[in-house]
KEPARO-768963 format. One line per 8 residues: number of its first residue (from 1); for each residue x, y, z of C-alpha. Coordinates in nm, 4 decimals. Each point is the difference from the previous one (the first is absolute). Layout:
<recs>
NUM	X:Y:Z | ... .
</recs>
This chain:
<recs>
1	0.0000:0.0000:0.0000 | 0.1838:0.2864:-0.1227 | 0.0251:0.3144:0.2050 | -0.1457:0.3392:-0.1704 | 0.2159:0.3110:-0.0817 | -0.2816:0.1897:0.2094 | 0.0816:-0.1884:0.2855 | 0.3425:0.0417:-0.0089 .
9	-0.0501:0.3371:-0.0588 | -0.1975:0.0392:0.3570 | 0.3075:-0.2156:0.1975 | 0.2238:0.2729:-0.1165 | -0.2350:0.2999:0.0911 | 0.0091:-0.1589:0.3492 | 0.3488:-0.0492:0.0158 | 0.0359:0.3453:-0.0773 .
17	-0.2506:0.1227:0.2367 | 0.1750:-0.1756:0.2445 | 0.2957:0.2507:0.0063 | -0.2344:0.3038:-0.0619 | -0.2509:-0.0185:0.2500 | 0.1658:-0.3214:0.2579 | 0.3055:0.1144:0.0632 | 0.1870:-0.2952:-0.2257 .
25	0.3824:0.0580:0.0421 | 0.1315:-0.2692:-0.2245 | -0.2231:-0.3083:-0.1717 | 0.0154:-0.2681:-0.2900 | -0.2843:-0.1652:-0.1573 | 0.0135:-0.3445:-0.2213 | -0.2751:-0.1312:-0.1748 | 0.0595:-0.3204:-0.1843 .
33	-0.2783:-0.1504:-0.2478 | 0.1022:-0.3649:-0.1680 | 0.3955:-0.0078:0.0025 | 0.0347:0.3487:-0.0877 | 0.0346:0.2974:0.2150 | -0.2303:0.2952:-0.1091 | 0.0921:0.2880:0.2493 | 0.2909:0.0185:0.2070 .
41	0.0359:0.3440:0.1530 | 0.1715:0.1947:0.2675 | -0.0531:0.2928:0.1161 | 0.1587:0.2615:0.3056 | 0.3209:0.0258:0.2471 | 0.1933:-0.2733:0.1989 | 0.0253:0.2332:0.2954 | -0.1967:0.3252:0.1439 .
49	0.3742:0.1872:-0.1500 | -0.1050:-0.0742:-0.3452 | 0.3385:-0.1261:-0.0123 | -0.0742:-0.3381:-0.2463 | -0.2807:0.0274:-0.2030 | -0.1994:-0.3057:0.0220 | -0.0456:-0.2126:-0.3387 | -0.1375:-0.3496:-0.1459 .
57	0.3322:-0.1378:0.1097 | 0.0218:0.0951:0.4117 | -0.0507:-0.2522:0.2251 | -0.2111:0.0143:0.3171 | 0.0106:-0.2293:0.2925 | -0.3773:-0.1168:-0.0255 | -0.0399:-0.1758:0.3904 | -0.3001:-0.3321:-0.0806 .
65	-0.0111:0.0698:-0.3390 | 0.3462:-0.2275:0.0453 | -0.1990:-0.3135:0.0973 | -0.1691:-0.1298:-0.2783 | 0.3082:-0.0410:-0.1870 | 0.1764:-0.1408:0.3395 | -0.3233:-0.2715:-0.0212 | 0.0994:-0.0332:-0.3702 .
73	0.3247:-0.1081:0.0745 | -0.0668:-0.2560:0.2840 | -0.2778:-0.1637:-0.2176 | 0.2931:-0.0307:-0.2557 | 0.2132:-0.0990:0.2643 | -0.2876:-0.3230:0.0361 | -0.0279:-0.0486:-0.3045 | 0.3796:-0.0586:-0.0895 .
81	0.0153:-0.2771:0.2947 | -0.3252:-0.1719:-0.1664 | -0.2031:0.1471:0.3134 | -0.3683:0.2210:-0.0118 | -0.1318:0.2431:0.2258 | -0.2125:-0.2817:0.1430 | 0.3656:-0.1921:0.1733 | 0.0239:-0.0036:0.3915 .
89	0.2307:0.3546:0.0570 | 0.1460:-0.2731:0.2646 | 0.1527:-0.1973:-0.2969 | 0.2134:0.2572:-0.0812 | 0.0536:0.1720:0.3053 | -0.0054:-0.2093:0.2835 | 0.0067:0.2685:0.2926 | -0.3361:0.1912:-0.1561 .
97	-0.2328:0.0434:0.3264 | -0.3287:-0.1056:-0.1549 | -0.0714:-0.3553:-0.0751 | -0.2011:-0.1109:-0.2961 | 0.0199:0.3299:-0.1988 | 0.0849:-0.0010:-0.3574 | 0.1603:0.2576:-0.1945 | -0.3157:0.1311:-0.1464 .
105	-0.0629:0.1018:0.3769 | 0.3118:0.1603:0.0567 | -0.0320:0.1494:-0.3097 | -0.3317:0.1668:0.0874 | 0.0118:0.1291:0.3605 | -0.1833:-0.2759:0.1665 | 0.3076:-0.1499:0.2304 | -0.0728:0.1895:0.2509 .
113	0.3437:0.1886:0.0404 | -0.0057:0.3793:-0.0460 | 0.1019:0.0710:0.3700 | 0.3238:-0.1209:0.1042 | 0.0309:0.0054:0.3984 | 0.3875:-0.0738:-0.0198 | 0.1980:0.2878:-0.0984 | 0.1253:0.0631:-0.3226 .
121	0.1997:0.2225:-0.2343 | -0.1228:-0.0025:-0.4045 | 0.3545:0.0005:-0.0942 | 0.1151:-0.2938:0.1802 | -0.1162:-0.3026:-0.1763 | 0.0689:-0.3012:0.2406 | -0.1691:0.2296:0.2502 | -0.3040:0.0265:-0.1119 .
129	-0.0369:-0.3833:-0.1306 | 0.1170:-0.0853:0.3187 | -0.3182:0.2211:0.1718 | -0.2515:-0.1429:-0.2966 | 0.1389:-0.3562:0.1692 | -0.1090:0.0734:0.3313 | -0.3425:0.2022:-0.0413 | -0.3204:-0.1414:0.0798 .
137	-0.2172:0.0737:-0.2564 | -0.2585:0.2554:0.0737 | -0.3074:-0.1674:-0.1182 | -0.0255:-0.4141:-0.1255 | 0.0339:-0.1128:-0.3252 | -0.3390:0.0388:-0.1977 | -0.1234:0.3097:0.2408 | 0.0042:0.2470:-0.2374 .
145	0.2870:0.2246:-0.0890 | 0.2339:0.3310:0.0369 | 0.2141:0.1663:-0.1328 | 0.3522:-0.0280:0.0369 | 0.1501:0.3323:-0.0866 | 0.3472:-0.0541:0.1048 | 0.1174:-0.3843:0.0697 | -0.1533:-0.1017:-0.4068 .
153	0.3527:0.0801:-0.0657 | 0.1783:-0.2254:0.1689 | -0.2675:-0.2560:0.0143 | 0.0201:-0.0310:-0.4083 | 0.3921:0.0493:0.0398 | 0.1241:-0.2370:0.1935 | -0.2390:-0.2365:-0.1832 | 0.1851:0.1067:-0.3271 .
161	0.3134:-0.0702:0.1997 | -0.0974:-0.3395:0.0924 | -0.1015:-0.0740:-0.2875 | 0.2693:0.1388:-0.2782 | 0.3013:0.0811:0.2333 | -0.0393:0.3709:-0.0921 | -0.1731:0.2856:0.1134 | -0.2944:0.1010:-0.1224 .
169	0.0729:0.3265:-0.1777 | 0.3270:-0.1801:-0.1354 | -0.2685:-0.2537:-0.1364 | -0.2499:0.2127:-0.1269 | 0.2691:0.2248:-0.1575 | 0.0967:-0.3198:-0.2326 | -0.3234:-0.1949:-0.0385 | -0.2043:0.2739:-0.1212 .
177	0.1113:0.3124:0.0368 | 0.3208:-0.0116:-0.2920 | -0.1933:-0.2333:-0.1879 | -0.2417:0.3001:-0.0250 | 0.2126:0.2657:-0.0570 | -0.1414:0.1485:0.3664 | 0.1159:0.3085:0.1482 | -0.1618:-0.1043:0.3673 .
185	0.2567:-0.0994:0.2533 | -0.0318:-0.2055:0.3436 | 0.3384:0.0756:0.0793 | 0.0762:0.3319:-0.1664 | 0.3998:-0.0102:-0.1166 | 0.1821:0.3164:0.0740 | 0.0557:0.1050:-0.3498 | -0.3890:0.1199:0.0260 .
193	-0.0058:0.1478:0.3003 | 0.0235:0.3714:-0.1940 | -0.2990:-0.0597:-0.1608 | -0.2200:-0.0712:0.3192 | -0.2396:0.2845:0.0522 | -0.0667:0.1376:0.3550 | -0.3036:-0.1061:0.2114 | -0.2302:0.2645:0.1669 .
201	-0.2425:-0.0919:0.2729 | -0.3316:0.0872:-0.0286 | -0.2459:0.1571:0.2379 | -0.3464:-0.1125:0.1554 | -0.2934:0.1247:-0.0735 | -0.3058:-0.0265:0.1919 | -0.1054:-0.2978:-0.2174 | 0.2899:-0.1561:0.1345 .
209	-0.0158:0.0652:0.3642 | -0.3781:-0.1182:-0.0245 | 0.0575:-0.3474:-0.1355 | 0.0097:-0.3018:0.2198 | 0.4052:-0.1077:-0.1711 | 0.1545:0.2986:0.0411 | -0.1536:0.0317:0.4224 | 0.1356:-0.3437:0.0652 .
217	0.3483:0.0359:-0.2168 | 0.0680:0.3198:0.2099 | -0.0665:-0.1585:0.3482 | 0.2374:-0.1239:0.1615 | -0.0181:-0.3635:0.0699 | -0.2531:-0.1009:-0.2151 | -0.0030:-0.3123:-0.2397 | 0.0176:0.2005:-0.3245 .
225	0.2451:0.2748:0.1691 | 0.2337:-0.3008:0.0674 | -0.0488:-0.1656:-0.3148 | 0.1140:0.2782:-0.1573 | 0.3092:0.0015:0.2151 | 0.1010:-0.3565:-0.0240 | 0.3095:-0.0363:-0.1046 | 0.1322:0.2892:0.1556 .
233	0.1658:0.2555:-0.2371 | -0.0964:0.2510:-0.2754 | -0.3012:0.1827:0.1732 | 0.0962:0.3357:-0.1542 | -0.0520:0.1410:-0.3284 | 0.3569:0.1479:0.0312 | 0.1326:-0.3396:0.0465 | -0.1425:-0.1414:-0.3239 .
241	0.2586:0.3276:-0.1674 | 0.3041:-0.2150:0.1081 | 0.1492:-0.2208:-0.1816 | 0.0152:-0.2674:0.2670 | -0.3097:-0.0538:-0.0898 | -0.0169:-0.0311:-0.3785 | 0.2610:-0.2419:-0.0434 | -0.1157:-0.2251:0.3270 .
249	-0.1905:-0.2228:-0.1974 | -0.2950:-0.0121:0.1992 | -0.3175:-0.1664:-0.1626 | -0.2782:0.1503:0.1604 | 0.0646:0.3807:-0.0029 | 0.3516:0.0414:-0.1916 | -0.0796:0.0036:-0.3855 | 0.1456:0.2604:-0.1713 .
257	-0.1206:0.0681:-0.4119 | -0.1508:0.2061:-0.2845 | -0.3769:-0.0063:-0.0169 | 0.1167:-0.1347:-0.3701 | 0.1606:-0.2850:0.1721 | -0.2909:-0.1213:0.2356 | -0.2702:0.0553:-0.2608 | 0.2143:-0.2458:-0.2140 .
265	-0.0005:-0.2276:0.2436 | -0.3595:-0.0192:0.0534 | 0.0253:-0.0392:-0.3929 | 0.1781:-0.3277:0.0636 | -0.2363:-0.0788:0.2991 | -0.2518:-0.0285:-0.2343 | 0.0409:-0.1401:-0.2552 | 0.1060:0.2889:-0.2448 .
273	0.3094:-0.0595:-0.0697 | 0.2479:-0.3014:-0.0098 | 0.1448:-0.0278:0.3254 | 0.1791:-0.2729:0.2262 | -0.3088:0.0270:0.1903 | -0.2062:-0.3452:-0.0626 | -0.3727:-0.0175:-0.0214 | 0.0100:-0.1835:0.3096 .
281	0.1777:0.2889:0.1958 | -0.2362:0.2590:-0.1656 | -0.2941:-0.2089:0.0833 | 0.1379:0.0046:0.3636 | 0.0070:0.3943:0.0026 | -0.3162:0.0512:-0.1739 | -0.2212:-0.2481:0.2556 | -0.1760:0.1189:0.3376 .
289	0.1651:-0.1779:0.2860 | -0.1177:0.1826:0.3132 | -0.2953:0.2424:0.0324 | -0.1681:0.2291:0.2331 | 0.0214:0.2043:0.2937 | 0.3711:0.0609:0.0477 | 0.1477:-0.0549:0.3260 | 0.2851:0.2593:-0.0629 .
297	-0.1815:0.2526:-0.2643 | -0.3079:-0.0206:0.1880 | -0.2086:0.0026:-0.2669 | -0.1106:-0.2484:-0.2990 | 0.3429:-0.1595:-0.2102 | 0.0310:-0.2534:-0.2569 | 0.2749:-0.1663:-0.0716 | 0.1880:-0.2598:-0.2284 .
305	0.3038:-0.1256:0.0162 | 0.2027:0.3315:0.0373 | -0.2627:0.2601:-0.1328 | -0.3170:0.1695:0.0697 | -0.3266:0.0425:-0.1946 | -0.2985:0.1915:0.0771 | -0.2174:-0.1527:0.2800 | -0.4053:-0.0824:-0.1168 .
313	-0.3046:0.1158:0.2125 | -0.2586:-0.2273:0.0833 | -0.1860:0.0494:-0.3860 | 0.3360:-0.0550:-0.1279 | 0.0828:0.3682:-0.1050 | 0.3095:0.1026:0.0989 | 0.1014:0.2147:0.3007 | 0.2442:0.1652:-0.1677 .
321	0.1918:0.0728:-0.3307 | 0.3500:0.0247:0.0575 | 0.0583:-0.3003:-0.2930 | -0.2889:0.1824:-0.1890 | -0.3230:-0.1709:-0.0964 | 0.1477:-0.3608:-0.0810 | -0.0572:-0.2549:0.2338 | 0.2983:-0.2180:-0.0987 .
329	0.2354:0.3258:0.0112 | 0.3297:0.0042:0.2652 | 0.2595:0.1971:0.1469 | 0.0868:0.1737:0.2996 | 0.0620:0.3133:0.1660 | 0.2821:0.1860:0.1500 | -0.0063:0.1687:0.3224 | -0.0143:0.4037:-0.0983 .
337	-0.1978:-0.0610:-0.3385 | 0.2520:-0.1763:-0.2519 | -0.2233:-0.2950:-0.2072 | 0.0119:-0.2580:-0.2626 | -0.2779:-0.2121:-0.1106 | -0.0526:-0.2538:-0.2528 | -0.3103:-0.0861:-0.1704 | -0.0374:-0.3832:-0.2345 .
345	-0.3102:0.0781:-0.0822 | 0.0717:0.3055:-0.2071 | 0.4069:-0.0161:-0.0791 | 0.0471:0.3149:0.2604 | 0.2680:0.0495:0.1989 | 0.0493:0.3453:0.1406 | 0.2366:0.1578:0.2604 | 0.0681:0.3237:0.2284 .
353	0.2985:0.0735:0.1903 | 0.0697:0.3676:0.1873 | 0.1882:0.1616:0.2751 | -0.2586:0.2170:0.1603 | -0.1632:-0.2812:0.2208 | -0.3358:0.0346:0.1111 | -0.0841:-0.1337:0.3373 | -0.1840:-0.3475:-0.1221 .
361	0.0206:-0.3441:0.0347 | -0.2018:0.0012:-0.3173 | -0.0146:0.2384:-0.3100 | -0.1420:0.3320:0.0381 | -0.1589:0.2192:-0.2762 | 0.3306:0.0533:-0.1849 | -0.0068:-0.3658:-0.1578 | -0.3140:-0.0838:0.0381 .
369	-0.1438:0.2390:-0.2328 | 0.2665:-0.0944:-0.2500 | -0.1015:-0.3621:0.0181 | -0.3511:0.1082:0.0316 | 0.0797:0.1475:-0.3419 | 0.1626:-0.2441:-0.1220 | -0.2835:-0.2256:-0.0015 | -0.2919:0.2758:-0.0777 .
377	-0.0407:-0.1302:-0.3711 | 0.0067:-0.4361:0.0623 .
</recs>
């Protein structure tokens, strides 16, 4: 289903709108239709200075938009050993806390281990494996899910580890990511650092404040505050301008790309283009695994193995429209606004990446009218 000039047309009026009237400091937008990319633009500054200006090829660190290419890789990972995301996470790694899960589980926040009660620092591998080992899951095994903001990344790496003997952004770098010609790095080498824009915080609003999330992420000792600080490590915006934290190689929050690069990636994980990825492995990220009232996210989440769609109401509408109007679309979210979606149904991929974050967990107007857009003509 081809996508109209019109509608293109209204993406790019948004994405302009974005830096006249929402305060946009530096974006890129990439729209992909059946193998071929028809916009890729960027737009603005890498810093307040206006000292770089920002263009198609800066990279941005993008938080969760990392983990649906970390749950690409581990599926791969499987896959190469003869395994599927229905195998025992205990065959491979013996130590995992939760008996009788299965990858698919893992893979879709239902294990029960967002909170880790043992302390932790995000850059110390062993460390936080060695907490995962000892935690006692939160809920059992086929109560529901939540989730896990922070330990996803070393959940899926040390799987990866087990399982190929490297780490997972050293895996993804040559299982997909060179075979696609991929500018999106989970390990960023220092030969890119210069072209790593600057992050900006954003600021509440009253919308915020109000919502039930944002209360319990900002009180201390609750289960989503802790959650969200589990591993311990990387809790400032400033922290994500290092470059400690680019190259760390950390699945769950430390992808660094071009919107170009992740929208061609959801290009592969549909379907669109030839790819290492099998039809097995896209089948995997493309299927509902876990759904309903988040534990973490307090509010309704579906999940497959490693993305998110758009939950259903009880007439089967959907709640929401961050994948647009296709039921069998996928992607996920970065923490500030950055996005990437794929959609088999049409041959749409599509992805944002910026520097002035908002303060969401989900996107907020800036992307959401673009994809809104997007889709206004299908």
């Amino acid at each position: 289903m081809a996508i109209s000039p019109s509608a293109l047309g209204k993406v790019l009026d948004v994405f302009e709108r974005n830096f006249r009237d929402r305060g946009e400091l530096g974006a890129s937008i990439s729209i992909w239709w059946d193998g071929s990319e028809l916009i890729s633009n960027g737009h603005g500054w890498c810093e307040r200075e206006q000292l770089r200006p920002w263009t198609t090829e800066t990279l941005a660190p993008v938080y969760s938009a990392t983990k649906v290419p970390a749950a690409a890789t581990l599926l791969l990972a499987l896959e190469s050993r003869g395994l599927a995301p229905e195998t025992l996470v205990r065959e491979v790694w013996p130590g995992f806390p939760v008996a009788g899960a299965k990858f698919s589980q893992l893979l879709s926040h239902q294990c029960g281990l967002p909170v880790l009660d043992q302390k932790a620092n995000i850059f110390e591998h062993a460390e936080v494996v060695a907490a995962i080992e000892a935690q006692v899951p939160a809920w059992d095994l086929g109560n529901g899910h939540g989730y896990h903001p922070r330990t996803y990344g070393a959940l899926t790496d040390e799987s990866v580890r087990r399982l190929t003997g490297h780490a997972l952004g050293s895996y993804w770098r040559a299982v997909i990511a060179d075979p696609l010609g991929l500018d999106f790095w989970i390990g960023l080498p220092e030969s890119r650092w210069p072209r790593v824009a600057r992050l900006y915080p954003g600021k509440a609003g009253k919308d915020d404040l109000a919502d039930a999330f944002y209360k319990q992420l900002t009180t201390s000792g609750t289960f989503t505050r802790r959650a969200f600080s589990s591993p311990r490590g990387l809790h400032a915006i400033h922290e994500m301008n290092d470059s400690r934290a680019w190259s760390a190689g950390l699945p769950a929050l430390g992808g660094v790309g071009t919107a170009s690069a992740i929208a061609k990636f959801y290009q592969a994980a549909i379907g669109s283009i030839a790819s290492p990825l099998s039809p097995a492995v896209r089948h995997a990220l493309a299927t509902p695994q876990s759904s309903g009232e988040d534990r973490v996210l307090l509010r309704p989440t579906v999940f497959t193995c490693g993305a998110q769609q758009d939950p259903l109401d009880a007439t089967g509408q959907k709640q929401r429209r961050i994948y647009g109007p296709s039921f069998s679309a996928f992607g996920h979210p970065g923490a500030g606004g950055s996005h990437g979606l794929g959609d088999p149904q049409t041959g749409i991929s599509f992805a944002y990446v910026m520097n002035q974050m908002d303060l969401s967990v989900m996107p907020g107007a800036k992307c959401l009218e673009m994809v809104d857009a997007l889709f206004s003509e299908i």
